[in-house]
C-alpha positions as CSV (number, residue, x, y, z in Angstrom):
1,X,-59.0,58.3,-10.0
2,X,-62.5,59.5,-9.1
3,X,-62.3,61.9,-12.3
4,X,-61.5,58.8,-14.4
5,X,-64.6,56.8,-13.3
6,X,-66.4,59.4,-13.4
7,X,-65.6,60.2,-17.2
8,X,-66.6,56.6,-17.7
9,X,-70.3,56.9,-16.4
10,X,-72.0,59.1,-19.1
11,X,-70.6,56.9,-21.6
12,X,-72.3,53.8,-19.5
13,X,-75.5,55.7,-18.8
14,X,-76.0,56.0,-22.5
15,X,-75.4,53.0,-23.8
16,X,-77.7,51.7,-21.0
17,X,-80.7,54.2,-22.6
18,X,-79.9,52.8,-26.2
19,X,-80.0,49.4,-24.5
20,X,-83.5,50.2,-22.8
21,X,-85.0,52.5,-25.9
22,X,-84.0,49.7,-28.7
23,X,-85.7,47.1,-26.6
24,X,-88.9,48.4,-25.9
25,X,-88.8,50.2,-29.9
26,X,-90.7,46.4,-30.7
27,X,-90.5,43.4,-31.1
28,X,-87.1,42.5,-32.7
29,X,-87.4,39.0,-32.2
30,X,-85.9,36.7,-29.3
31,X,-82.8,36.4,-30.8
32,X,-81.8,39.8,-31.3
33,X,-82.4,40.4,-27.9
34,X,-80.8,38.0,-26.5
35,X,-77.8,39.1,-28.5
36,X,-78.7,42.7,-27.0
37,X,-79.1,41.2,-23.6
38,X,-75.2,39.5,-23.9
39,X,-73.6,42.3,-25.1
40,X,-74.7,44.6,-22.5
41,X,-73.5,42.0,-20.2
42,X,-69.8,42.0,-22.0
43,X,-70.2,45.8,-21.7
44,X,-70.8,45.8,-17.5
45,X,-68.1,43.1,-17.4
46,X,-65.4,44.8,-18.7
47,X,-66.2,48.3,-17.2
48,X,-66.4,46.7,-14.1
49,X,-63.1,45.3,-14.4
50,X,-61.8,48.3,-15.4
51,X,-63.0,49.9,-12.7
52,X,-61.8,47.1,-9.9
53,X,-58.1,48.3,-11.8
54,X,-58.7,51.8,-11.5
55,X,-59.2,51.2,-7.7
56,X,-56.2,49.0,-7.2
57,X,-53.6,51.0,-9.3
């Protein structure tokens, strides 16, 4: 269970540099970083929930 989780977090500390690296890369606009901003949160959501499942099962 641990190994599965951890398998999981390079995959989420990556995505979290992308995140972080194409928001300060300029100014995008509002928008499009607000788009950023809600798919990262989608992104936590469902790895969290996958998580909360690991741990259960």
């Amino acid at each position: 269970m641990l190994l599965i989780t951890l398998l999981f977090l390079p995959e989420s500390h990556s995505f979290l540099h992308w995140f972080h690296l194409s928001i300060d890369s300029g100014q995008q606009g509002l928008v499009y970083g607000n788009m950023r901003k809600e798919i990262l949160k989608l992104y936590l959501i469902n790895w969290n929930l996958l998580w909360l499942l690991l741990v259960f099962v």
